[in-house]
GUNU-480039 format. One record per atom (N, C-alpha, C): residue number from 1; atom name; y, z, x. Coordinates in nm, 2 decimals, padded with zeros to 4 digits, always signed. Layout:
! GUNU-480039
  nr atom     c2     c3     c1
 NUM   CA      Y      Z      X
...
***
This chain:
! GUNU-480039
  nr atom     c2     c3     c1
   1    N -02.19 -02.72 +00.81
   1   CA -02.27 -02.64 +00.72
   1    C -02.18 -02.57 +00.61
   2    N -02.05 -02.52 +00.65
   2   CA -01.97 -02.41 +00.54
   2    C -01.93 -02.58 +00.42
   3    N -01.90 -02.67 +00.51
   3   CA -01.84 -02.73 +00.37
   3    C -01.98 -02.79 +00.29
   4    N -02.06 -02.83 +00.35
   4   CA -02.18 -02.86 +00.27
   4    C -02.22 -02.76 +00.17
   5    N -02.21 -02.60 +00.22
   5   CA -02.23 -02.53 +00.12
   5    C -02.11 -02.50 -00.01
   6    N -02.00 -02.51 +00.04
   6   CA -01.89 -02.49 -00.04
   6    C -01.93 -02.61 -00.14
   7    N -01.97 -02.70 -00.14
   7   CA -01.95 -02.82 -00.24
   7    C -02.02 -02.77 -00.30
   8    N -02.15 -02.72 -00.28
   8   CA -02.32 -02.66 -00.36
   8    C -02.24 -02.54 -00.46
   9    N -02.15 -02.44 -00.38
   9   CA -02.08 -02.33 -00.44
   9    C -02.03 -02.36 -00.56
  10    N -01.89 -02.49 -00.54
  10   CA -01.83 -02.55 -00.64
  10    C -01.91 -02.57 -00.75
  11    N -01.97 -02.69 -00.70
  11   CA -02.09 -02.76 -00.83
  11    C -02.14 -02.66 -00.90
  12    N -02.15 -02.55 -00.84
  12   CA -02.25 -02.41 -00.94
  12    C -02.14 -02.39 -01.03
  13    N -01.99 -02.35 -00.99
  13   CA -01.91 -02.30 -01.06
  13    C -01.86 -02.40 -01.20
  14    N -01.90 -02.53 -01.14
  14   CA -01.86 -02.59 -01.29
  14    C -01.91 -02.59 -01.36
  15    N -02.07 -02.60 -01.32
  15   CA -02.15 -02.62 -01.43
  15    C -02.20 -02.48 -01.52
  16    N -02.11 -02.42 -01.45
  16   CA -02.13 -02.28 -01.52
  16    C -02.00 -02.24 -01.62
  17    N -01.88 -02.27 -01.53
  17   CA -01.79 -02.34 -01.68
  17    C -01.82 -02.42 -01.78
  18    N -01.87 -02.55 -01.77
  18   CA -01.92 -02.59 -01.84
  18    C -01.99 -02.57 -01.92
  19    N -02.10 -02.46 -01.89
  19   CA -02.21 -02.43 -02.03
  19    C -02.11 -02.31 -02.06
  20    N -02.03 -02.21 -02.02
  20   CA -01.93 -02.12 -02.09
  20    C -01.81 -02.13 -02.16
  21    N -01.78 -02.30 -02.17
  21   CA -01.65 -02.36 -02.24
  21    C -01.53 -02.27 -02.12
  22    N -01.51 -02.25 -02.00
  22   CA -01.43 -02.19 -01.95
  22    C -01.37 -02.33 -01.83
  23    N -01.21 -02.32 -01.78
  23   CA -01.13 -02.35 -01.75
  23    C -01.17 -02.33 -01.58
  24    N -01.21 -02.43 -01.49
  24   CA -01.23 -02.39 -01.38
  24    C -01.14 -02.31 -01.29
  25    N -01.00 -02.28 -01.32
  25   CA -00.87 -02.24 -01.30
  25    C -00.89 -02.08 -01.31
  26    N -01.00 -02.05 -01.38
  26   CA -00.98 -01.93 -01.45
  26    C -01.09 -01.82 -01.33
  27    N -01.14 -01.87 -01.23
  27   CA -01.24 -01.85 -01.15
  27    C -01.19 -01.85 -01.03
  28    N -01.15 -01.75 -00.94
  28   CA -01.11 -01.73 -00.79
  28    C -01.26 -01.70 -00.71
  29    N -01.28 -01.77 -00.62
  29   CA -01.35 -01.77 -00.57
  29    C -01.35 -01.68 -00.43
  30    N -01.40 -01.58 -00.33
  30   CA -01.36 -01.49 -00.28
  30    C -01.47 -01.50 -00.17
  31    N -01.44 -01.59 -00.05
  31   CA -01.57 -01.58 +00.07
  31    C -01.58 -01.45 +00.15
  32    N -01.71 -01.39 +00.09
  32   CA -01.72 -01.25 +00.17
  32    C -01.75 -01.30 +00.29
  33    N -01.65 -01.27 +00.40
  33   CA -01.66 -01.26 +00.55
  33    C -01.73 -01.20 +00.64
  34    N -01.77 -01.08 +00.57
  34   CA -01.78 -00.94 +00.65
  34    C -01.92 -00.98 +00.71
  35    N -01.89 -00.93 +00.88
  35   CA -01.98 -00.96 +01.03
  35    C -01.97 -01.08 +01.08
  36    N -01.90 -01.21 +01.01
  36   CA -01.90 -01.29 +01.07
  36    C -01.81 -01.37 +01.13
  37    N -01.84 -01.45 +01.24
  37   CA -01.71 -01.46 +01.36
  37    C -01.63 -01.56 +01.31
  38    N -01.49 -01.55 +01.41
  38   CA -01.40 -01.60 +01.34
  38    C -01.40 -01.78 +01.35
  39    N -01.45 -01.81 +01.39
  39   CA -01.53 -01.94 +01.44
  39    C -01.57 -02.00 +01.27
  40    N -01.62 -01.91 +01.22
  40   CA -01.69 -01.94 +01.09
  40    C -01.62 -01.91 +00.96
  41    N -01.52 -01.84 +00.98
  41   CA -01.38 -01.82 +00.85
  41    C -01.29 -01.95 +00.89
  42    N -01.25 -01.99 +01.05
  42   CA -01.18 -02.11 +01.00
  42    C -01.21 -02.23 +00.97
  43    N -01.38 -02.27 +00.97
  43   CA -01.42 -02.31 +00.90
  43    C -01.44 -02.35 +00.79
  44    N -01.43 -02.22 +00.74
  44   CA -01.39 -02.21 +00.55
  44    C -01.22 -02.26 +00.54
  45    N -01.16 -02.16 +00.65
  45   CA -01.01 -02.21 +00.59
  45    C -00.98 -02.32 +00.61
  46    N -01.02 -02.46 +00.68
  46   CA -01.04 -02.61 +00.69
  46    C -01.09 -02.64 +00.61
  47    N -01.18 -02.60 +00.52
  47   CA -01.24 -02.64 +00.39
  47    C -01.15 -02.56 +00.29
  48    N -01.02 -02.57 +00.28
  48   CA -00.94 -02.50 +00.15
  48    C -00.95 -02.40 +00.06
  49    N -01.06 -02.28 +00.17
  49   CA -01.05 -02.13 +00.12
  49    C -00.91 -02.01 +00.17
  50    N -00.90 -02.00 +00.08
  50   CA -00.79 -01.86 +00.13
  50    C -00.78 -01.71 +00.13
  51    N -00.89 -01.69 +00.04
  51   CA -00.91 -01.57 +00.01
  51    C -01.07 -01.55 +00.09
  52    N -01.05 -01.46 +00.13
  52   CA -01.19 -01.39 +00.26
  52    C -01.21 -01.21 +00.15
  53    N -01.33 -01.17 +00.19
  53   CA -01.38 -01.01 +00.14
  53    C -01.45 -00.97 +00.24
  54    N -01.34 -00.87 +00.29
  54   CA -01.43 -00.81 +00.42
  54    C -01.45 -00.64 +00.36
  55    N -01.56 -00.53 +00.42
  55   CA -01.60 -00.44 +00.37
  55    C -01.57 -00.32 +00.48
  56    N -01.52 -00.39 +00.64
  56   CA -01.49 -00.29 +00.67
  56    C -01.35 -00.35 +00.75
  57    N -01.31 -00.16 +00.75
  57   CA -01.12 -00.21 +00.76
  57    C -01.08 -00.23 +00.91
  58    N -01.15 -00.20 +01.00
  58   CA -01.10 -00.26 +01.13
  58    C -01.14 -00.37 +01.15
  59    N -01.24 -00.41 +01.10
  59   CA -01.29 -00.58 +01.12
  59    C -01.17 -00.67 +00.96
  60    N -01.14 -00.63 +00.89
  60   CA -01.00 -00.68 +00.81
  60    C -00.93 -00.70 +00.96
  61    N -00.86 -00.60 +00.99
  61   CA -00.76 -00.57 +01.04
  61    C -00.76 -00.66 +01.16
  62    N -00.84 -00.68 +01.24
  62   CA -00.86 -00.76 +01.36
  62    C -00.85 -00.90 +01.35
  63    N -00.91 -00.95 +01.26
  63   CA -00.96 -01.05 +01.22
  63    C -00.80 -01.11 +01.08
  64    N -00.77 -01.03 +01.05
  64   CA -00.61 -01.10 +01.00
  64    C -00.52 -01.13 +01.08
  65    N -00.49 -01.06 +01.21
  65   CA -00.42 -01.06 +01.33
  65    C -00.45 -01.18 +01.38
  66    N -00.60 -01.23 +01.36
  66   CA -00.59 -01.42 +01.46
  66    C -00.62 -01.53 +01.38
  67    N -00.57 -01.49 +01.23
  67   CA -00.61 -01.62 +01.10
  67    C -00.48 -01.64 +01.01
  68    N -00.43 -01.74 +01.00
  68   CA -00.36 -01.75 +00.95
  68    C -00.30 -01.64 +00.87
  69    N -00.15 -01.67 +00.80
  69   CA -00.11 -01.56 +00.73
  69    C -00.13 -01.61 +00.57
  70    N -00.13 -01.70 +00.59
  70   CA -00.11 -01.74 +00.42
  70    C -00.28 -01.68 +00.37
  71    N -00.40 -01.64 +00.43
  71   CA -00.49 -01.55 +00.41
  71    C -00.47 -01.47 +00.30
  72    N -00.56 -01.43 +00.20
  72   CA -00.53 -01.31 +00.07
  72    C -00.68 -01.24 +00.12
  73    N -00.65 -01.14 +00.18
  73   CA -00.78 -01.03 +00.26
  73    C -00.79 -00.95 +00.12
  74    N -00.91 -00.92 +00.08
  74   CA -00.97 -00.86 -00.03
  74    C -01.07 -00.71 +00.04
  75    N -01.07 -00.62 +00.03
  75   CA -01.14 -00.50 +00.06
  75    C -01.24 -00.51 -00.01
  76    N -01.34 -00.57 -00.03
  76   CA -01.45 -00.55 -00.15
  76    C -01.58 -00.43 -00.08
  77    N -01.57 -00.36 +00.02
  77   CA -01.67 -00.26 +00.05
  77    C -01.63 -00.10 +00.03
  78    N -01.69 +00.02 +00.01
  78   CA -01.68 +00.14 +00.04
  78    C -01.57 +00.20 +00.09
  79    N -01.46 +00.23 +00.10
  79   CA -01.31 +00.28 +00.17
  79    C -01.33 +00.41 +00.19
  80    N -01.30 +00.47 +00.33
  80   CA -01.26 +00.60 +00.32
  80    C -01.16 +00.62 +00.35
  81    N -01.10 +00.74 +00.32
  81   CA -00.93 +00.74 +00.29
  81    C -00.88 +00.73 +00.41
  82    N -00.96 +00.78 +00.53
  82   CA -00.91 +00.83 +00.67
  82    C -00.90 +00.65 +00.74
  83    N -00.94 +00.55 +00.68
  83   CA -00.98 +00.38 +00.73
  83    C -00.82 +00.32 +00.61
  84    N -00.79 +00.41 +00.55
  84   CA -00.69 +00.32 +00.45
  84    C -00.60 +00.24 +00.52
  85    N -00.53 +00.32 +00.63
  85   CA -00.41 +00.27 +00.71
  85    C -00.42 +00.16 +00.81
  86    N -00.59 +00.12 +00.80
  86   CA -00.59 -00.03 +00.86
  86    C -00.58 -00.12 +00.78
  87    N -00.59 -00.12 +00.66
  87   CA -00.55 -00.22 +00.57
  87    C -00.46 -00.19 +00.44
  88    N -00.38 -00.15 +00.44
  88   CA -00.25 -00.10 +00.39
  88    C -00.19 -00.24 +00.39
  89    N -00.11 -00.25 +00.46
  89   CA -00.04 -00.40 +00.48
  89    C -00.16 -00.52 +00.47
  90    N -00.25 -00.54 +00.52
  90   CA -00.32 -00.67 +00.53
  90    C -00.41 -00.67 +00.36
  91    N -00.46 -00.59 +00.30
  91   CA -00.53 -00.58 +00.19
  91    C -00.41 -00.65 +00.06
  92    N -00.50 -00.79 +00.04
  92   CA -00.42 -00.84 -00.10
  92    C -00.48 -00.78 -00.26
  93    N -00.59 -00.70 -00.25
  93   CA -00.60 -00.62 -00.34
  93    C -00.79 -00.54 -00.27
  94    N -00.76 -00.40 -00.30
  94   CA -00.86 -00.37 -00.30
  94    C -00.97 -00.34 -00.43
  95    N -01.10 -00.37 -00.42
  95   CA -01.19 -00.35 -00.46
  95    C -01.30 -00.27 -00.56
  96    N -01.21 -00.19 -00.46
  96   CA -01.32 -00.06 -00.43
  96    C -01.29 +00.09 -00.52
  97    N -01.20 +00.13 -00.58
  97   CA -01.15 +00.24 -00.60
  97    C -01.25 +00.29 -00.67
  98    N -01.33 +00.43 -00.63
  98   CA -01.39 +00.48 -00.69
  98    C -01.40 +00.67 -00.75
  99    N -01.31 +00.71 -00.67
  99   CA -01.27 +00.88 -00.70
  99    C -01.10 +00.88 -00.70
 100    N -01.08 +01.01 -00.78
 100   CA -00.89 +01.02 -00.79
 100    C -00.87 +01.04 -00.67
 101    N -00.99 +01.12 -00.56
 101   CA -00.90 +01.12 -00.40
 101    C -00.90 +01.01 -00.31
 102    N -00.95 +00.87 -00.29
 102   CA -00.93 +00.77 -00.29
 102    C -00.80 +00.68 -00.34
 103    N -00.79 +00.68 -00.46
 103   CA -00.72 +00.63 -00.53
 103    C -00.55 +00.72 -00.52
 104    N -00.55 +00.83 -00.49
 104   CA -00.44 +00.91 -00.46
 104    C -00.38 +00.91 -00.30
 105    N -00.52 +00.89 -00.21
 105   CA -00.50 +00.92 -00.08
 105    C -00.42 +00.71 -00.05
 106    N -00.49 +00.61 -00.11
 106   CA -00.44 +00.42 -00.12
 106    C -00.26 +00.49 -00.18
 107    N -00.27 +00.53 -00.28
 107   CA -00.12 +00.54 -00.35
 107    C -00.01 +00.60 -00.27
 108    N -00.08 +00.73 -00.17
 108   CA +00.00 +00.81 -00.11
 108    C +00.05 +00.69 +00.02
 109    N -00.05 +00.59 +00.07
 109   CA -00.04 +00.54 +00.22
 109    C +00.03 +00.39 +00.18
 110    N +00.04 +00.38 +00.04
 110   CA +00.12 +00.27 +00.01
 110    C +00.27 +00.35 +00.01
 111    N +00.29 +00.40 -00.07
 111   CA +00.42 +00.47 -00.09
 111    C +00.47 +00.49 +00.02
 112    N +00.44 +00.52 +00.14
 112   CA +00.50 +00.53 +00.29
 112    C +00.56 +00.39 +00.33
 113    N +00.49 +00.28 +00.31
 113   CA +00.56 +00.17 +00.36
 113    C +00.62 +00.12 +00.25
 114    N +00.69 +00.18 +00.15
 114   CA +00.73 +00.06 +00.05
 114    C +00.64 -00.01 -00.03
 115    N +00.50 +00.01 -00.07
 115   CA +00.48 -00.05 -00.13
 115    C +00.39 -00.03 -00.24
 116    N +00.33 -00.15 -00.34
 116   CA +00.25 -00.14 -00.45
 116    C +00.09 -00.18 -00.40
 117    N -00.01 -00.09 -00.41
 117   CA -00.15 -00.13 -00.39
 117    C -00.21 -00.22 -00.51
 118    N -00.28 -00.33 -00.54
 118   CA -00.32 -00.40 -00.63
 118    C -00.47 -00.32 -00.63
 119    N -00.50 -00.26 -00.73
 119   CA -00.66 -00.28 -00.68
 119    C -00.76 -00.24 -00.83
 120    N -00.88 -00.21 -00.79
 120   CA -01.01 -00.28 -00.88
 120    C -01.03 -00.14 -00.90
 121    N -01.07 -00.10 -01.02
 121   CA -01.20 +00.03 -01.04
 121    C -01.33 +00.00 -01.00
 122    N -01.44 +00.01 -00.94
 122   CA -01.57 -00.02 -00.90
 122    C -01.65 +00.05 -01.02
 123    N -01.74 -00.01 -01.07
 123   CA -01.80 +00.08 -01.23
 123    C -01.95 -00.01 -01.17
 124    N -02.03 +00.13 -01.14
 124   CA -02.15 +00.16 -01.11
 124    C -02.25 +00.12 -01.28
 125    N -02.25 +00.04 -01.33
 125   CA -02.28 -00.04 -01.43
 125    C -02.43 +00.00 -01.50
 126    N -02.52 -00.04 -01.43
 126   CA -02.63 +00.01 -01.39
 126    C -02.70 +00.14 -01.34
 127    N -02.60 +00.21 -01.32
 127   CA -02.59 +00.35 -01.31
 127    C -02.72 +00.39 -01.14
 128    N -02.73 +00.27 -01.02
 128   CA -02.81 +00.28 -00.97
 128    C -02.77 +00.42 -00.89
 129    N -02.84 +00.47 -00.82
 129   CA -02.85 +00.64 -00.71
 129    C -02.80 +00.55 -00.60
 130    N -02.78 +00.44 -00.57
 130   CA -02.78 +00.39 -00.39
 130    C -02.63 +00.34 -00.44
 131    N -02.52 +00.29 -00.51
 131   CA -02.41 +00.22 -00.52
 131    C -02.33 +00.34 -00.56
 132    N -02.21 +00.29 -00.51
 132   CA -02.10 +00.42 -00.52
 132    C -02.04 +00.33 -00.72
 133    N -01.88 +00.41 -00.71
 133   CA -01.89 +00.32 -00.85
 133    C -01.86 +00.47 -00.94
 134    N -01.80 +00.42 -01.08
 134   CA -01.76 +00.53 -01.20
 134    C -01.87 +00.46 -01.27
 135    N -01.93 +00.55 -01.37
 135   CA -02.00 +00.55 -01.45
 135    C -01.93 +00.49 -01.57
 136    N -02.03 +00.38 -01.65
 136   CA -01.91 +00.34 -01.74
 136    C -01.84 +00.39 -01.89
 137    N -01.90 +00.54 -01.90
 137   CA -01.86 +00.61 -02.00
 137    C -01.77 +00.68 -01.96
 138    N -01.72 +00.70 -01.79
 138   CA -01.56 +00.74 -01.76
 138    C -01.49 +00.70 -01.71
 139    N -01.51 +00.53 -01.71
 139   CA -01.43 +00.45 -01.70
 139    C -01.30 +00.47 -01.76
 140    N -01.26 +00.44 -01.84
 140   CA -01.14 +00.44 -01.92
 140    C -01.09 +00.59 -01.91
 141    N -01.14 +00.70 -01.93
 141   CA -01.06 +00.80 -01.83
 141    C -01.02 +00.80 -01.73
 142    N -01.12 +00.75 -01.65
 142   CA -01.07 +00.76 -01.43
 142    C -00.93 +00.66 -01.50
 143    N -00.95 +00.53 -01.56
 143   CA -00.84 +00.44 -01.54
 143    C -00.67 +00.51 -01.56
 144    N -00.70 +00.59 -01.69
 144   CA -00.58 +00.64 -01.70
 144    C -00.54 +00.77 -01.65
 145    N -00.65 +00.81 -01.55
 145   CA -00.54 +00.93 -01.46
 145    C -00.51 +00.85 -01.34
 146    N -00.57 +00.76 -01.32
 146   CA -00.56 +00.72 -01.16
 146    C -00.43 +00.61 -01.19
 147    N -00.35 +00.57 -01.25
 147   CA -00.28 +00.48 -01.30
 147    C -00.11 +00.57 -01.31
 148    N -00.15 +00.67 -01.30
 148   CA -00.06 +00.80 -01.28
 148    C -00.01 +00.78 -01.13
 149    N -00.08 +00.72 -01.09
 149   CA -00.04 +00.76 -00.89
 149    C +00.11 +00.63 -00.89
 150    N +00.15 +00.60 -00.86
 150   CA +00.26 +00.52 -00.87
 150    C +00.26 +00.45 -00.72
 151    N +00.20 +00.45 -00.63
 151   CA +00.19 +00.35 -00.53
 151    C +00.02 +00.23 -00.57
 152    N +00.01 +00.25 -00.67
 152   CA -00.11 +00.16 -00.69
 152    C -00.07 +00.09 -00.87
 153    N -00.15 +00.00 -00.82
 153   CA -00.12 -00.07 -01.00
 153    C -00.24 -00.13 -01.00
 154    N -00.36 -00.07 -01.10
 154   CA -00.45 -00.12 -01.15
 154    C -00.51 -00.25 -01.26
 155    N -00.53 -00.32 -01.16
 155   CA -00.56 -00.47 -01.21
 155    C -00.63 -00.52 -01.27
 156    N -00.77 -00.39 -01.28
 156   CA -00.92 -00.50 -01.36
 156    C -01.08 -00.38 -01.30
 157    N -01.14 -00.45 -01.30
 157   CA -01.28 -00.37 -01.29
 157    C -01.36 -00.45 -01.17
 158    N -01.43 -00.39 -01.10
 158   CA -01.57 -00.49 -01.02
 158    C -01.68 -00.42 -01.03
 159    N -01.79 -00.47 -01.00
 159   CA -01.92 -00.42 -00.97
 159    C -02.00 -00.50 -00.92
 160    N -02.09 -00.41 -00.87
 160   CA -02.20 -00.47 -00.76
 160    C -02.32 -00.43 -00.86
 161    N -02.39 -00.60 -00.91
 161   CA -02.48 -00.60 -00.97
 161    C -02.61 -00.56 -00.89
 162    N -02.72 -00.47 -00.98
 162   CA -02.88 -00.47 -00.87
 162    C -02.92 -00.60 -00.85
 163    N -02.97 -00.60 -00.71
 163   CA -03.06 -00.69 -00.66
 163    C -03.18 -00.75 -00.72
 164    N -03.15 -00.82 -00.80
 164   CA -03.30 -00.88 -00.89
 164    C -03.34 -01.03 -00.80
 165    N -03.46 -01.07 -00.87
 165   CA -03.51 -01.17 -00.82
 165    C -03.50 -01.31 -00.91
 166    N -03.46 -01.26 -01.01
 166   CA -03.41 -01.32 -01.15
 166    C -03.27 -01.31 -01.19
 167    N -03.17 -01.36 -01.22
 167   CA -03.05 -01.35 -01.21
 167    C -03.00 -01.31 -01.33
 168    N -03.09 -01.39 -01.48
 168   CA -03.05 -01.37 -01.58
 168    C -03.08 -01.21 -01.61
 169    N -03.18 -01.12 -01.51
 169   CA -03.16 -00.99 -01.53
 169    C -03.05 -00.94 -01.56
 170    N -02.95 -00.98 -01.46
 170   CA -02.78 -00.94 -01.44
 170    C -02.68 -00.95 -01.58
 171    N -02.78 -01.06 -01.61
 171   CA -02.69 -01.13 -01.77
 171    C -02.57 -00.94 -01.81
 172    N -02.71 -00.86 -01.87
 172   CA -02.61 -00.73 -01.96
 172    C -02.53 -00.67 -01.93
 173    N -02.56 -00.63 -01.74
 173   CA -02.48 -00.60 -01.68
 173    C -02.36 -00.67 -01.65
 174    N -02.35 -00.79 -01.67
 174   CA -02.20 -00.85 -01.66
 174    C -02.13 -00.86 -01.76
 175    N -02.22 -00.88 -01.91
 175   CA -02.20 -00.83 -02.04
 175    C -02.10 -00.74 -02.06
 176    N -02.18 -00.64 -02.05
 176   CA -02.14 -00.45 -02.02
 176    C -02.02 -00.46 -01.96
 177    N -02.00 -00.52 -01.82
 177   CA -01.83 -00.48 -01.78
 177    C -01.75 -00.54 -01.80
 178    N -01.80 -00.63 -01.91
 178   CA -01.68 -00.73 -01.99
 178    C -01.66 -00.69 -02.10
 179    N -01.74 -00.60 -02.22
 179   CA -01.64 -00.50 -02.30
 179    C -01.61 -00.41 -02.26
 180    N -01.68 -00.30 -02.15
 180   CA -01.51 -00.25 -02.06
 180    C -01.41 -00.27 -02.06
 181    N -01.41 -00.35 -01.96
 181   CA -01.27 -00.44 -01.93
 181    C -01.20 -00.49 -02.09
 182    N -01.28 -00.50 -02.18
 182   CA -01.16 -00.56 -02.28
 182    C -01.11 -00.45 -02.35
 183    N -01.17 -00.35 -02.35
 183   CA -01.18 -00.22 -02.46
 183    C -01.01 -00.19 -02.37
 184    N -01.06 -00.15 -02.27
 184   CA -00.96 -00.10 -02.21
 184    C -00.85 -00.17 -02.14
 185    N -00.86 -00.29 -02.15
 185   CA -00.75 -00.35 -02.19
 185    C -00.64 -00.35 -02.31
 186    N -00.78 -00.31 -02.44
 186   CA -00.70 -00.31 -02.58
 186    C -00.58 -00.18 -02.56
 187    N -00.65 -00.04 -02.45
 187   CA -00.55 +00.08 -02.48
 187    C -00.41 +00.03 -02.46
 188    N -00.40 -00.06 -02.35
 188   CA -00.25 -00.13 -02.34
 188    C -00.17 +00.06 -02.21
 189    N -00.27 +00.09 -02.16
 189   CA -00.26 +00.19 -02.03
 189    C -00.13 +00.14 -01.95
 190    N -00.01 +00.25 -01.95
 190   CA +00.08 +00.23 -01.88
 190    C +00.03 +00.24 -01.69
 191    N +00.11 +00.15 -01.65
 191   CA +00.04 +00.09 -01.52
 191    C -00.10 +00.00 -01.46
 192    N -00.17 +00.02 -01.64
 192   CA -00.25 -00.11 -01.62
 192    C -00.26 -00.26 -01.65
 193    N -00.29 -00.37 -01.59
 193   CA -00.28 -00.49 -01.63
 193    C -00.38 -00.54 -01.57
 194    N -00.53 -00.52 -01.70
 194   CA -00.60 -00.57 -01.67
 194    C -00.64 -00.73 -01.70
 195    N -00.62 -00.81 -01.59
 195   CA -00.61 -00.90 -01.59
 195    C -00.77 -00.94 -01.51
 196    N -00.80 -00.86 -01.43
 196   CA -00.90 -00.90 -01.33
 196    C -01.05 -00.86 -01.32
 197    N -01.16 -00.95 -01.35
 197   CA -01.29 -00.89 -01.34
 197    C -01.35 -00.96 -01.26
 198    N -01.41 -00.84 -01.16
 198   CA -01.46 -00.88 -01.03
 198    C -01.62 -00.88 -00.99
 199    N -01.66 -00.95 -01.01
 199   CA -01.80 -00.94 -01.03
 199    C -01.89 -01.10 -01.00
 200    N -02.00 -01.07 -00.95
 200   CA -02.09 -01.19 -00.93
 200    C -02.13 -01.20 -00.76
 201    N -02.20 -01.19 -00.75
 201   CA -02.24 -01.22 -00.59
 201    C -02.31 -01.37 -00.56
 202    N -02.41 -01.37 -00.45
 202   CA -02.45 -01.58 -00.40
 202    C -02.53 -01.55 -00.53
 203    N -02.63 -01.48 -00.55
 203   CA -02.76 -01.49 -00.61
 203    C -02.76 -01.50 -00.77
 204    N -02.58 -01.42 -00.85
 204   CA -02.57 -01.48 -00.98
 204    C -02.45 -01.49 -01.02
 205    N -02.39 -01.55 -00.93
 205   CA -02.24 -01.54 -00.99
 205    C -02.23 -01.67 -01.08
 206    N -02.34 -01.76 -01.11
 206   CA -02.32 -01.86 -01.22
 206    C -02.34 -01.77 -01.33
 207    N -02.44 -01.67 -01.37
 207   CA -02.45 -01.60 -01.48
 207    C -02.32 -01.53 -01.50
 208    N -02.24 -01.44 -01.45
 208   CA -02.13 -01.36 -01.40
 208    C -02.00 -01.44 -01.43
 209    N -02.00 -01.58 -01.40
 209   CA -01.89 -01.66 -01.47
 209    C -01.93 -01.70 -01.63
 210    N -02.01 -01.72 -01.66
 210   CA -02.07 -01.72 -01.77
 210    C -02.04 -01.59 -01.91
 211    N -02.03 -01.50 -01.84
 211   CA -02.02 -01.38 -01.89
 211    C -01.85 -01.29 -01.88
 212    N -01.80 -01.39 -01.80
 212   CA -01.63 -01.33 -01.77
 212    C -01.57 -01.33 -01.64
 213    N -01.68 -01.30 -01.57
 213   CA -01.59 -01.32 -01.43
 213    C -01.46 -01.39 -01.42
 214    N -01.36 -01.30 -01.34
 214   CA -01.24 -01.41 -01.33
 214    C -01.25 -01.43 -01.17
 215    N -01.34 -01.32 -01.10
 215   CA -01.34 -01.34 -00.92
 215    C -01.50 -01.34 -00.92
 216    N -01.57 -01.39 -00.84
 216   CA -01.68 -01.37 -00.78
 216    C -01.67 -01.38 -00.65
 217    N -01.76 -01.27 -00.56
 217   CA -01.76 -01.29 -00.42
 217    C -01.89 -01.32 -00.32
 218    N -01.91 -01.47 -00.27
 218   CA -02.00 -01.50 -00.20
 218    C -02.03 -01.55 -00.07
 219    N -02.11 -01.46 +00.01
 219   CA -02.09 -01.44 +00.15
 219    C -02.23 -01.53 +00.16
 220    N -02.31 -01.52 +00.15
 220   CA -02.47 -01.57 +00.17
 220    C -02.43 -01.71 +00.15
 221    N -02.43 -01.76 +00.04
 221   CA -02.45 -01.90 +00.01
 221    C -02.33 -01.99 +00.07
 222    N -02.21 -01.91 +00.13
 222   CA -02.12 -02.00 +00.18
 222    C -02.14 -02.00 +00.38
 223    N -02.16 -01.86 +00.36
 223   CA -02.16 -01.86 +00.54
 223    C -02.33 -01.87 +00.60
 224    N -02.43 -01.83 +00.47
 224   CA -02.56 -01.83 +00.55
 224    C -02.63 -01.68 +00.53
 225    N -02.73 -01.64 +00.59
 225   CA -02.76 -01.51 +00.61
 225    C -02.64 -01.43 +00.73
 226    N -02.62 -01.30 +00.69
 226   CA -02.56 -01.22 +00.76
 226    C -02.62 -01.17 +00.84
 227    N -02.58 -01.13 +01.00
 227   CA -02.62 -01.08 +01.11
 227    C -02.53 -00.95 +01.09
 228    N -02.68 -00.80 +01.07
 228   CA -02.62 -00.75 +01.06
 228    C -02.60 -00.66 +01.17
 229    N -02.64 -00.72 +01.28
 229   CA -02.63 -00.67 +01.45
 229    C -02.53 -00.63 +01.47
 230    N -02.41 -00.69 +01.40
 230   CA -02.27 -00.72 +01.49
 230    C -02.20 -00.57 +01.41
***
């Protein structure tokens, strides 16, 4: 099943390069893991995935402990600061950053072990009441105070598009955090290098490449429906 669907994945991503003149090279593909057994990640990692997006940090944390290391674990859910120290070391970039005490509490828990945190601003795009996320008219401020913390180095932007039934809905929304992302790339923000836009889920990450994506993350269409029993 996972490689049957990886092929379906692929084929989406080209032909979405293809109608956006874009370089398939330019597109990381990111299988959200999260709830499901490890039975079904090495699955993926036999089919030539390396990068997994899990949302919660002791299921990261557990679950990098019996999967290969060459693995790049992605944090793409909600973080509270008191959960940081389970994925400190295993997080190849987080996701999520959405308040300076967040983003200060990741900086403070990197700095203890020696190290640099990679991670994403989340920009609540669509401005929904149910998604966490910076508004995107304080985008470019949160960037340059939170870029001040010196155990983190800010990479790029993500968001979680609304759930539509129509994909091309998403079109402006991906639009939208693609002159973000460039505007504020133009400031040339010491400690930022915005290189990375994280955006696109199963349901439109062909519009989302289309529009800029350099990551999209999809859990549905590669692993199936999610059980969210577990």
């Amino acid at each position: 099943m996972i490689k049957e669907n990886l092929e379906l994945v692929e084929e989406k991503i080209l032909t979405a390069c293809a109608k956006s003149g874009r370089n398939r090279s330019e597109i990381q593909l990111i299988a959200v893991s999260k709830t499901k057994p490890i039975s079904l990640l090495e699955d993926a990692y036999q089919n030539n995935i390396r990068c997994f997006g899990e949302n919660k940090p002791q299921e990261m944390k557990e679950k990098s402990a019996l999967l290969p290391t060459d693995i790049k674990w992605h944090m793409i859910g909600h973080l509270q600061r008191n959960k940081i120290k389970y994925i400190i070391e295993q997080a190849a970039l987080i996701h999520s950053i959405d308040s300076l005490r967040l983003a200060e509490a990741v900086s403070k828990e990197a700095q203890k072990r020696g190290h640099i945190m990679p991670v994403l601003v989340e920009v609540n795009v669509a401005k929904e009441e149910s998604k966490n996320g910076i508004y995107p008219e304080e985008c470019a401020a949160f960037v340059t105070e939170i870029a001040k913390f010196s155990g983190i180095h800010v990479k790029g932007l993500m968001t979680v598009a609304p759930f539509v039934e129509n994909a091309e809905e998403n079109r402006m929304v991906f639009r939208d955090l693609r002159k973000l992302y460039v505007d504020i790339k133009s400031k040339n923000i010491d400690n930022v290098n915005m290189c990375t836009l994280s955006m696109g889920m199963t349901g439109d990450y062909h519009i989302a490449i289309e529009e800029g994506a350099t990551m999209i993350r999809v859990g549905t269409g590669i692993f199936g429906e999610r059980n969210y029993g577990i």
